[in-house]
C-alpha positions as a printed Julia matrix, in Angstrom:
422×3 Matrix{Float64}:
   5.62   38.85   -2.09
   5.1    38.67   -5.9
   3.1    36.21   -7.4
   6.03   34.62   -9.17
   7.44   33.47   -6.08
   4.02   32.03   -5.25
   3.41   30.29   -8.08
   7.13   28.47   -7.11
   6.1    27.69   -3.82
   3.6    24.99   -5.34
   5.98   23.25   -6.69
   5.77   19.18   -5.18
   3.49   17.22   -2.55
   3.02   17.6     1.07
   1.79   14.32    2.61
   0.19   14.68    5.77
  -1.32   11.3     6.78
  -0.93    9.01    9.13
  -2.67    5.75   10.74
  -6.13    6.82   12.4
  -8.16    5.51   14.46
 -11.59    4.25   14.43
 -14.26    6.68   14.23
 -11.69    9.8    12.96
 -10.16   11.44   10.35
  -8.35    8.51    8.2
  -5.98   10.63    6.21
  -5.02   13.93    4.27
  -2.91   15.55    2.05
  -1.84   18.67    0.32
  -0.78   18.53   -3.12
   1.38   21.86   -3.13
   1.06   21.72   -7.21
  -2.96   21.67   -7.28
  -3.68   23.99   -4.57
  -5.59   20.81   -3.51
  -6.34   19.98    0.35
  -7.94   16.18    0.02
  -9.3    14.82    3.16
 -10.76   11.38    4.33
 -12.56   10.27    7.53
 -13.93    6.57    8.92
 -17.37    7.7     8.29
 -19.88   10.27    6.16
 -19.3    13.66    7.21
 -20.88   16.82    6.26
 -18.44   19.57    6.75
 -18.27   23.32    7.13
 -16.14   26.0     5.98
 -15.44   29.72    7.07
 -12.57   32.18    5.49
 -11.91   33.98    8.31
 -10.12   36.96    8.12
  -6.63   38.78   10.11
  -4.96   36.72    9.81
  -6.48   35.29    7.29
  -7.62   31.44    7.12
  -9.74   29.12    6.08
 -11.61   26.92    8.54
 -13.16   23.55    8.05
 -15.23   21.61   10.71
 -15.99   18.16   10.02
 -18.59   17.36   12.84
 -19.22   13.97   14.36
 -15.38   13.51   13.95
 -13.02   12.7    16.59
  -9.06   13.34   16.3
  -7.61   11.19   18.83
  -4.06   12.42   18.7
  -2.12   15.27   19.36
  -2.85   18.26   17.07
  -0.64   18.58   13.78
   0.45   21.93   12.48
   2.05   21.04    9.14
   4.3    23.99    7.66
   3.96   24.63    3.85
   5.55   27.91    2.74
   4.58   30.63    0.34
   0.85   32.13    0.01
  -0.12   28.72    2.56
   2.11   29.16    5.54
   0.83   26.43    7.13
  -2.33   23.12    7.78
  -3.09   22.87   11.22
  -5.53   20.24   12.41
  -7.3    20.19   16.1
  -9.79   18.94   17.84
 -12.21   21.85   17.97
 -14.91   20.14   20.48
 -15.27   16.64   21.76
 -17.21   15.41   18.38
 -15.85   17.65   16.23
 -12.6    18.08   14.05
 -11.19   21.39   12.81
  -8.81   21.35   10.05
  -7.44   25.2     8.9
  -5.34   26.63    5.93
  -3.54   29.36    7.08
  -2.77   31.8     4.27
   0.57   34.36    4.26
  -0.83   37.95    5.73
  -0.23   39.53    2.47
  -2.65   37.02    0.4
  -6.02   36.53    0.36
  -9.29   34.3    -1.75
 -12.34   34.76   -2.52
 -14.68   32.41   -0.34
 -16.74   32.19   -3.54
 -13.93   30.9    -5.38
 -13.03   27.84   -3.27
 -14.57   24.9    -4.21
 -14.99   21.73   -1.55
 -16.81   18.9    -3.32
 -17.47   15.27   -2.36
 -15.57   12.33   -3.71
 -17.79    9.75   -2.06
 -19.9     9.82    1.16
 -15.93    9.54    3.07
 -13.79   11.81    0.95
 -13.71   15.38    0.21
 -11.96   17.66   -1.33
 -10.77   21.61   -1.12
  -9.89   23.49   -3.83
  -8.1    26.7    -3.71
  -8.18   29.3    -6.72
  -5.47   31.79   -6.91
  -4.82   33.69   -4.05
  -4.97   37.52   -4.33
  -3.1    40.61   -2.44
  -4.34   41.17    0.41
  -5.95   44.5     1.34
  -4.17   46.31    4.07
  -6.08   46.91    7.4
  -9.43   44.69    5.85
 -11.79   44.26    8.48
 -14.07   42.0     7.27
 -16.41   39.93    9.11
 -16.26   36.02    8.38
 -17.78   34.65    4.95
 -19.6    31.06    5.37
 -18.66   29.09    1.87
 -21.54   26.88    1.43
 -20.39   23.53    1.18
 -22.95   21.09   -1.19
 -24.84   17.93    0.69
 -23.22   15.31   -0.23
 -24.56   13.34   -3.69
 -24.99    9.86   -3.2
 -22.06    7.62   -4.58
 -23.15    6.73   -8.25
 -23.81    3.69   -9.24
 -21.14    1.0   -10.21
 -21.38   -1.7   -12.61
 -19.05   -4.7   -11.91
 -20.06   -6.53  -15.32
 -22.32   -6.1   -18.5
 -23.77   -9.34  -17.45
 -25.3    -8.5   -14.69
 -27.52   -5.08  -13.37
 -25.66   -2.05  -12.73
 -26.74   -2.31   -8.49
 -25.73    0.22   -5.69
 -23.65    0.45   -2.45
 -25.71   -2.06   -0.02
 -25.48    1.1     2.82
 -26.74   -1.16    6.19
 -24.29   -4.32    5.16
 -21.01   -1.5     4.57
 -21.48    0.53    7.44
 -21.79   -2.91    9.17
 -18.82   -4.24    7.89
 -17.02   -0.56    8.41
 -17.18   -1.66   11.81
 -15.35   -4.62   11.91
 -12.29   -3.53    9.38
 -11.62   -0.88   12.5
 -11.55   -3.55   14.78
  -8.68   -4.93   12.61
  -6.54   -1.94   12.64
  -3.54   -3.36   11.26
  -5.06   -5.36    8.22
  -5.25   -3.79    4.77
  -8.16   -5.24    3.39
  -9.69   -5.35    0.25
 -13.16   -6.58    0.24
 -16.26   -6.92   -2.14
 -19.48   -8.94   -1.91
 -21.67   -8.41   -4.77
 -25.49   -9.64   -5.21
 -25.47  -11.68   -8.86
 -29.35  -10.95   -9.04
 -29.37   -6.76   -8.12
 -26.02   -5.53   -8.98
 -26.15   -4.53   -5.23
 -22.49   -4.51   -3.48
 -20.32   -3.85   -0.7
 -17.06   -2.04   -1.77
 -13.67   -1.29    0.29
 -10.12   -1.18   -1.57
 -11.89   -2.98   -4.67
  -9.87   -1.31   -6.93
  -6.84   -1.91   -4.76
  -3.99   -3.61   -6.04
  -2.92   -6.5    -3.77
  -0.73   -9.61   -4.1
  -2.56  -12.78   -5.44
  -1.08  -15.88   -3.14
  -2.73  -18.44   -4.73
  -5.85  -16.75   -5.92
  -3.96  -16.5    -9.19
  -4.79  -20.44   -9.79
  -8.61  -18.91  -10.56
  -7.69  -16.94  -13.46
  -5.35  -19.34  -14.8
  -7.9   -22.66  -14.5
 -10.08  -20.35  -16.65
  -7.57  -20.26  -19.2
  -7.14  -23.66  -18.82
 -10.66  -24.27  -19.91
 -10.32  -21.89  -22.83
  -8.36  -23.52  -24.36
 -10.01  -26.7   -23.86
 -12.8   -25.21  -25.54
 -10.38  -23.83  -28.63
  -9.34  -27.71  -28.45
  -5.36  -26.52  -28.21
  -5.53  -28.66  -25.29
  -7.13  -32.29  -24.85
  -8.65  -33.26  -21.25
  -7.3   -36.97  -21.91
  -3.9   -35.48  -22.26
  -0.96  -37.16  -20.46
   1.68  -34.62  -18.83
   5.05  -35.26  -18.03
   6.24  -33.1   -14.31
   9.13  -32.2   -15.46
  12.03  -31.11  -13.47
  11.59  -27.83  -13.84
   8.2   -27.29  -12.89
   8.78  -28.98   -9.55
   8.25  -26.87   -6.34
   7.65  -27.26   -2.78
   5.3   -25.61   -0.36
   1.61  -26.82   -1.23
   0.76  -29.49   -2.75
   2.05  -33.17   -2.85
   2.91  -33.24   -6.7
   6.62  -32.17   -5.48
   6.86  -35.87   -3.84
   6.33  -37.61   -6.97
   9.13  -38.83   -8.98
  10.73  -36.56  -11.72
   8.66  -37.38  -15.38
   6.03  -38.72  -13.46
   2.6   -38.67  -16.06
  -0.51  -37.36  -14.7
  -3.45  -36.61  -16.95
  -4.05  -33.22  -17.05
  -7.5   -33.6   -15.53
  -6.17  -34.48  -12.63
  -3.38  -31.91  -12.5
  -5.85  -28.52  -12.97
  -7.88  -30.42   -9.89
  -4.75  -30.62   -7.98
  -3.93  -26.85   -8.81
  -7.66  -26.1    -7.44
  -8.18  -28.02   -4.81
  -5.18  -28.59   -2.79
  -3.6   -25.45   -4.75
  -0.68  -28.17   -5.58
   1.92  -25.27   -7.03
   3.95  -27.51   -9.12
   0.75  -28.82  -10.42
  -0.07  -25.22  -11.3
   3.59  -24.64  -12.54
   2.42  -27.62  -15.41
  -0.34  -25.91  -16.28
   1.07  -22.64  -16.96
   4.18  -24.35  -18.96
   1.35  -26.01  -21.34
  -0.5   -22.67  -21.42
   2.59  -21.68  -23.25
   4.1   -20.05  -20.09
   3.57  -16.66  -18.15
   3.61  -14.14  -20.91
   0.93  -16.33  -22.87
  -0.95  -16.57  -19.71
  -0.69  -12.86  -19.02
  -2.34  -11.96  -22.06
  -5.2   -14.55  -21.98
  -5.84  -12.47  -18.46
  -6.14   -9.09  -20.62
  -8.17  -10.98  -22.97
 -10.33  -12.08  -20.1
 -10.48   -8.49  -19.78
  -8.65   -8.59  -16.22
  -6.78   -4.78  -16.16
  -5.0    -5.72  -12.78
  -4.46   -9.24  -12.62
  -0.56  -10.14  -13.58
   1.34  -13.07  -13.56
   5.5   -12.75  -12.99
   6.39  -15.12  -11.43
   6.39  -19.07  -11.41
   4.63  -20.46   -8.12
   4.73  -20.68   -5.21
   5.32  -16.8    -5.64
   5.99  -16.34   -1.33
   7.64  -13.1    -2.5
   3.59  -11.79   -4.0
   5.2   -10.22   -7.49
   1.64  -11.78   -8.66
  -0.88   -9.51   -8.37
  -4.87   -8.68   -8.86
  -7.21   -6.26   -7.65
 -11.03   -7.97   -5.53
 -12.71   -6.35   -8.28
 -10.91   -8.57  -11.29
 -11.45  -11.37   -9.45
 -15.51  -10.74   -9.0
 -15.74   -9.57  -12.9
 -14.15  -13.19  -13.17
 -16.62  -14.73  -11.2
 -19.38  -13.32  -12.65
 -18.32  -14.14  -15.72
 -17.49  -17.33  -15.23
 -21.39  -17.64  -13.8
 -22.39  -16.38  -16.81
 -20.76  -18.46  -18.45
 -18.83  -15.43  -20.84
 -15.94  -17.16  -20.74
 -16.52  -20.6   -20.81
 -18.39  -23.52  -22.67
 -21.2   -24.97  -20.67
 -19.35  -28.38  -19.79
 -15.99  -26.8   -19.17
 -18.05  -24.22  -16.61
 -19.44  -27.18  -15.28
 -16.37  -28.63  -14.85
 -14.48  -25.51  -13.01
 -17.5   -25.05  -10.64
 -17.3   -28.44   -9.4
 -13.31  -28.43   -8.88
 -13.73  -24.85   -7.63
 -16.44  -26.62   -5.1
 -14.18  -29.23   -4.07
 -11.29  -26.55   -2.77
  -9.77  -28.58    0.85
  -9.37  -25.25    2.41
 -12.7   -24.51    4.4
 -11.59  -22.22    7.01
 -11.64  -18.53    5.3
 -15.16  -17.41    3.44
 -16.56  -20.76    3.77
 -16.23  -20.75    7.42
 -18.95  -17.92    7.22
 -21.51  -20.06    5.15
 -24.63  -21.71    6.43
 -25.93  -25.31    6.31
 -26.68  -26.14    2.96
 -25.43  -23.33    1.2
 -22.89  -23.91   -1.33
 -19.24  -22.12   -2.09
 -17.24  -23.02   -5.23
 -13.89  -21.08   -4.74
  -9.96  -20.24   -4.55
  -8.1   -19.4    -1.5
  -4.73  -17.8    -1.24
  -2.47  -17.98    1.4
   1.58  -17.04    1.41
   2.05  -15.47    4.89
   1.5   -11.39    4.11
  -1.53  -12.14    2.36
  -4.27  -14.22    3.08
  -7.47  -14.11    0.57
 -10.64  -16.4    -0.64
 -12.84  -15.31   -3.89
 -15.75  -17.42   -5.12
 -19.34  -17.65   -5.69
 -21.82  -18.56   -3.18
 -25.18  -20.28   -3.65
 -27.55  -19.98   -0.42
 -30.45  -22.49    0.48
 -33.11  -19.41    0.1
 -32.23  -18.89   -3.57
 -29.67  -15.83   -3.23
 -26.52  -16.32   -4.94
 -23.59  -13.79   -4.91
 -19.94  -13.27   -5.28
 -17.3   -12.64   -3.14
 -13.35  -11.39   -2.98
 -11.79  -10.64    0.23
  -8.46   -9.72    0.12
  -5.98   -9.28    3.88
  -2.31   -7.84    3.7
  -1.8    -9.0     7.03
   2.22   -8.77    8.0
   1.95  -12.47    9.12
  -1.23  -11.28   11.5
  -3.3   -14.46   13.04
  -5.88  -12.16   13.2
  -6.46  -12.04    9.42
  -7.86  -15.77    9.84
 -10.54  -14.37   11.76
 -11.31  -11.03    9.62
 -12.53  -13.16    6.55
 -14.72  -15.69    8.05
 -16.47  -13.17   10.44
 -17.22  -10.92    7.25
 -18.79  -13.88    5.67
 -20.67  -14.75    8.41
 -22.13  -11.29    8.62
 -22.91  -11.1     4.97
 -24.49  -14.46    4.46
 -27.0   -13.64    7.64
 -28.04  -10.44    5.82
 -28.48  -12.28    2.44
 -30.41  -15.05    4.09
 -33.18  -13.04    5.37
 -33.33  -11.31    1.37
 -34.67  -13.68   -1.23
 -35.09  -10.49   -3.61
């Protein structure tokens, strides 16, 4: 076999991934153009890797890891004939590349490093002739601890913290006892920096969360005075929609200051209410570009609410660099912050993060809700003097069970804050 032909045989992806369960290996892959085998597991692993000659192979154990399914033996063609993944002992999960007899590497050569404490990654070099009749005895490649994940700064405003290890691994547990949620979740301490991180960077659709960005821009311009609090709106026709909100029951060219139509948009999330406001913001593309200016990389608006398709999207880590800028009042002049908190703390909907809140503790937020997504962001002010943010984010597929995931999270999170004052 030359090594023309191998070089072809790398041409395109191999996905090998599938649903796991908890405690196990999550997902992998082989990228067939980076000689690349990526790997990801429920929790931190420290693996260990062999090349193990005739035939020749290389063998990764990932101890502490179960595989509870049927083995997989994943064909690939050319110098890698083939993944195979087993379950070597009880506790422990062996994945192996199995190279073409007449190609070999040098175990020095192959690099695994760490992408985070729950994602590795394998790097072949390019794979040699293989002697004929080598009898070599197995080579160990040393595989480096893993580093701890770096540090991650969700604003300027605020101290660049680190993962909050006890509260994730705690949370871990209860996303795998919601299999068949996707969720995207961050809580983040406003006074450390400190956080708790899954899917943050995920994009998801917004529901209804989208009325937080756009109430900011509200404000904004209130502040550039291009728009007047003691303004009178006219609903017009084509602003008028149904699902939330009672707005949609009033007569066409009804007038409603527009005071009372951004608290509407808040706190009963009133969509033709919101469908008012972004007309006066000079409609979606003007809004969109206030959100880049708000410096909000993921969060887009396309279409007019109520949006049940979810073409609207963000990301839970836009909406907490919102958050905390709006706390920090970046974005906003101190009465029109004022004034967002306290509509923001007047939001009807009490059954999703602050359902998790103590007595006496305080939650000024947005919920979002359109039947394949179900989400809450917001700040939280505690009784002991801890304040933090928070984005939860549930692609559910219409699951009741998503109802539950948000406010047991909260729950758990607020307990471990309340017993912190530092």
């Amino acid at each position: 076999m030359k090594f023309s032909s191998f070089f072809l045989s790398f041409a395109g992806l191999i996905l090998l991934a599938s649903p796991a369960s908890a405690d196990t290996l999550k997902s992998w892959n082989f990228d067939r153009s980076r000689n690349q085998l990526t790997f990801t597991t429920d929790e931190a692993v420290q693996p260990t890797a062999q090349l193990v000659p005739n035939p020749s192979r290389i063998v990764i154990d990932l101890p502490g890891i179960r595989l509870d399914r049927p083995k997989i033996n994943q064909l690939v063609g050319g110098a890698i004939k083939s993944i195979r993944i087993a379950k070597f002992e009880a506790q422990t999960t062996r994945l192996v590349i199995d190279l073409d007899p007449n190609y070999t590497v040098e175990p020095q050569a192959v690099q695994i490093r760490n992408n985070g404490a729950q994602q590795w990654t394998v790097q072949l070099p390019t794979l040699k002739p293989a002697i004929p009749n080598g009898n070599t005895m197995p080579i160990a490649i040393n595989v480096p601890i893993a580093p701890p994940p770096p540090a991650i700064s969700y604003s300027r405003l605020i101290p660049t913290g680190k993962q909050i290890n006890w509260l994730r691994e705690r949370l871990s547990t209860v996303r795998k006892s919601y299999p068949s949620l996707n969720t995207g979740v961050i809580f983040l301490d406003l006074q450390t920096g400190d956080y708790v991180d899954f899917n943050g960077d995920k994009v998801y659709a917004t529901a209804s969360i989208i009325k937080l960005p756009i109430l900011i821009a509200f404000f904004q311009a209130v502040d550039a005075g291009t728009i007047r609090l003691d303004e009178t709106w006219t609903m017009t026709r084509d602003v008028i929609v149904g699902e939330s909100g009672d707005f949609q029951d009033l007569p066409v060219n009804s007038r409603i200051p527009a005071q009372s139509v951004v608290d509407k948009m808040i706190t009963i999330s009133d969509n033709t209410a919101t469908n008012m406001v972004i007309k006066r913001l000079g409609g979606i593309a003007a809004v969109n570009r206030r959100f880049q200016q708000m410096g909000l990389s993921n969060t887009r608006l396309r279409d007019w609410l109520p949006d049940v398709d979810g073409s609207n999207t963000t990301t839970p880590k836009d909406m907490v660099q919102l958050l905390v800028m709006l706390d920090r009042r970046s974005l906003l002049s101190p009465s029109s912050q004022a004034n967002a908190l306290d509509i923001m703390r007047r939001v009807k909907n009490r059954k999703l993060l602050a359902a998790g809140i103590g007595p006496g503790a305080t939650i000024a937020h947005k919920t979002g809700y359109i039947g394949s997504l179900l989400g809450d962001a917001g700040i939280i002010e505690m009784p002991n003097g801890k304040r933090y943010v928070a984005a939860v984010i549930v692609a559910n597929d219409r699951e009741d069970s998503a109802w539950d995931f948000i406010p047991q999270v909260s729950q758990i999170v607020y307990s471990y804050f309340n017993n912190r004052l530092n």
